[in-house]
C-alpha positions in Angstrom: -10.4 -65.7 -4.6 -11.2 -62.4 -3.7 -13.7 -59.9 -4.5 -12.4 -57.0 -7.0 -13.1 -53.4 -5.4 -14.8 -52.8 -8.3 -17.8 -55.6 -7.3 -17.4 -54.3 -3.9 -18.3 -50.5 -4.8 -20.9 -51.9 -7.4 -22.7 -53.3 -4.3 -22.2 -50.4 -2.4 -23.6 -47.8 -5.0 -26.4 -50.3 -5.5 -27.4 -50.4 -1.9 -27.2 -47.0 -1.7 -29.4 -46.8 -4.9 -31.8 -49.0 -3.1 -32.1 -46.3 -0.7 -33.4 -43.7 -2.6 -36.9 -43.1 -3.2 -38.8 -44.9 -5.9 -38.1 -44.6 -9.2 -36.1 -41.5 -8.2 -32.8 -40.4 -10.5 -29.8 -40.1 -8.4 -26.9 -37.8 -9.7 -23.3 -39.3 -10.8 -22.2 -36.5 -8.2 -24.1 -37.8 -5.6 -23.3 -41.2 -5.7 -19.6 -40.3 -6.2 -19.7 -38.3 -3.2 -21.5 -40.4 -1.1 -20.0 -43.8 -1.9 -16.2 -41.7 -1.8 -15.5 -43.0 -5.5 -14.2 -40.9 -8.5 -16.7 -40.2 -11.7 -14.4 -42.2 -13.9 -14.6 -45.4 -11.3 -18.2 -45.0 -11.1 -18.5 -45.1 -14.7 -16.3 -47.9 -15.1 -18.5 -49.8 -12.3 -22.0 -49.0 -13.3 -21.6 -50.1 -17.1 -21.5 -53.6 -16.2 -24.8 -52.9 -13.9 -26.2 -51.0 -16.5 -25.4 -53.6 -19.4 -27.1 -56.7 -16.8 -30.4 -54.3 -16.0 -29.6 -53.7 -12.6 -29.2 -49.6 -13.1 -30.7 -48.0 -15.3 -29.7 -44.4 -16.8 -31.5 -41.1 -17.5 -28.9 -39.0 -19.8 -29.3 -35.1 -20.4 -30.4 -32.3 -17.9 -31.7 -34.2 -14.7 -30.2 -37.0 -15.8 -28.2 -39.9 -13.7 -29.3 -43.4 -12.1 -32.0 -45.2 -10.5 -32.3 -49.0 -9.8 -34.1 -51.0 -12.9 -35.1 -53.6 -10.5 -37.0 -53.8 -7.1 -34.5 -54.2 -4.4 -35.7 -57.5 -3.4 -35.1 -59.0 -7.4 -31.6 -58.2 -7.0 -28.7 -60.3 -5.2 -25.8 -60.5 -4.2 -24.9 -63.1 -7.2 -26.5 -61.0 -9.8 -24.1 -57.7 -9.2 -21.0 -60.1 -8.5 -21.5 -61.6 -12.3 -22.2 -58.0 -14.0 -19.1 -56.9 -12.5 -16.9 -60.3 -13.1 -18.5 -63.0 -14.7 -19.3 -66.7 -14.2 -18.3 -67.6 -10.6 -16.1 -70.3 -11.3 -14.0 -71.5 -7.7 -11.2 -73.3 -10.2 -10.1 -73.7 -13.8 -11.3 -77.2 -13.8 -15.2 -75.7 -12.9 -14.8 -73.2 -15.8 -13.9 -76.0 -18.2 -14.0 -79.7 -18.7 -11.1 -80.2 -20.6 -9.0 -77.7 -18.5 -7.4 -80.7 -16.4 -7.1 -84.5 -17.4 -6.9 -85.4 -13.9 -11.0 -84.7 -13.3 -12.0 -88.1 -13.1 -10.3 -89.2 -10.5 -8.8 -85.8 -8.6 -9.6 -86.0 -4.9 -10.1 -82.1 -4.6 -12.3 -81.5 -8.0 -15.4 -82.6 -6.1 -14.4 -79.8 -2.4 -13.9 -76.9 -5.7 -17.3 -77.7 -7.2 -19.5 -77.8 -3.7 -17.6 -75.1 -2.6 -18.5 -73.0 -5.3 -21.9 -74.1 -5.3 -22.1 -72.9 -1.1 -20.8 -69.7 -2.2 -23.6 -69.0 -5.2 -26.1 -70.2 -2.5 -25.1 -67.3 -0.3 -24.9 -64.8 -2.4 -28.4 -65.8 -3.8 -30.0 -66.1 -0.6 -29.2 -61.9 0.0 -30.8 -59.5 -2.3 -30.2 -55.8 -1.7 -33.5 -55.1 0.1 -32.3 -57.3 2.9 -28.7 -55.7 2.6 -30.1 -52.2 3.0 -32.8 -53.4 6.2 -29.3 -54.5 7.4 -27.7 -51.4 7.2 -30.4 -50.0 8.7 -30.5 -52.0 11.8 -26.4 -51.8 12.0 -26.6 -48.0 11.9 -29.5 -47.8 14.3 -27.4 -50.4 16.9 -24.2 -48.4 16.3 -25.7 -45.2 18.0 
């Protein structure tokens, strides 16, 4: 499995969201150019966001994006199913009847505590604690 760049900039852009002032509209320009993404790709990124009330958006004169949520009520989990859905490790975790073998497969039972690891992780981070991270690795790095 691996992590579409689109979920990847989606966490980005929300950090960087997260960063902003209060309840403050942020540009499409300026996310673009601080995130090094293209208007279309940041459209295509923040309607997912938009459609899970992650990011909310101010259209017209003045208008652009600002986070719909504190920091701290967003994770990790939440942006990786607005960009791509159900996490689901296997097609036998997505579906029941996807494999006959379920009831006695050796492997079924590693796919379903994998997954279940993995949601815990990206639950346990929520965007305020990703951007006091950045913080701290930007302060270490100079």
């Amino acid at each position: 499995m691996v992590i579409t760049r689109a979920t990847e900039y989606a966490i980005r852009t929300v950090v960087f969201l997260a960063q902003q002032p209060k309840d403050e509209i942020v540009l499409k320009k300026d996310i673009c150019r601080t995130q090094d993404v293209t208007p279309a790709f940041l459209t295509k990124i923040l309607q997912p966001l938009i459609k899970a009330g992650i990011v909310n958006s101010q259209r017209g004169v003045g208008g652009g994006f600002l986070l719909a949520k504190d920091p701290d009520e967003i994770t990790l989990l939440d942006i990786f199913q607005a960009e791509e859905g159900q996490l689901k490790l296997n097609y036998c975790l997505i579906d029941g009847d996807a494999c006959h073998r379920d009831s006695y497969c050796s492997v079924h039972e590693v796919w379903h505590e994998a997954q279940n690891k993995m949601i815990q992780v990206l639950t346990k981070y929520n965007i305020a604690e990703l951007v006091r991270r950045e913080k701290e690795n930007l302060k270490n790095r100079n």
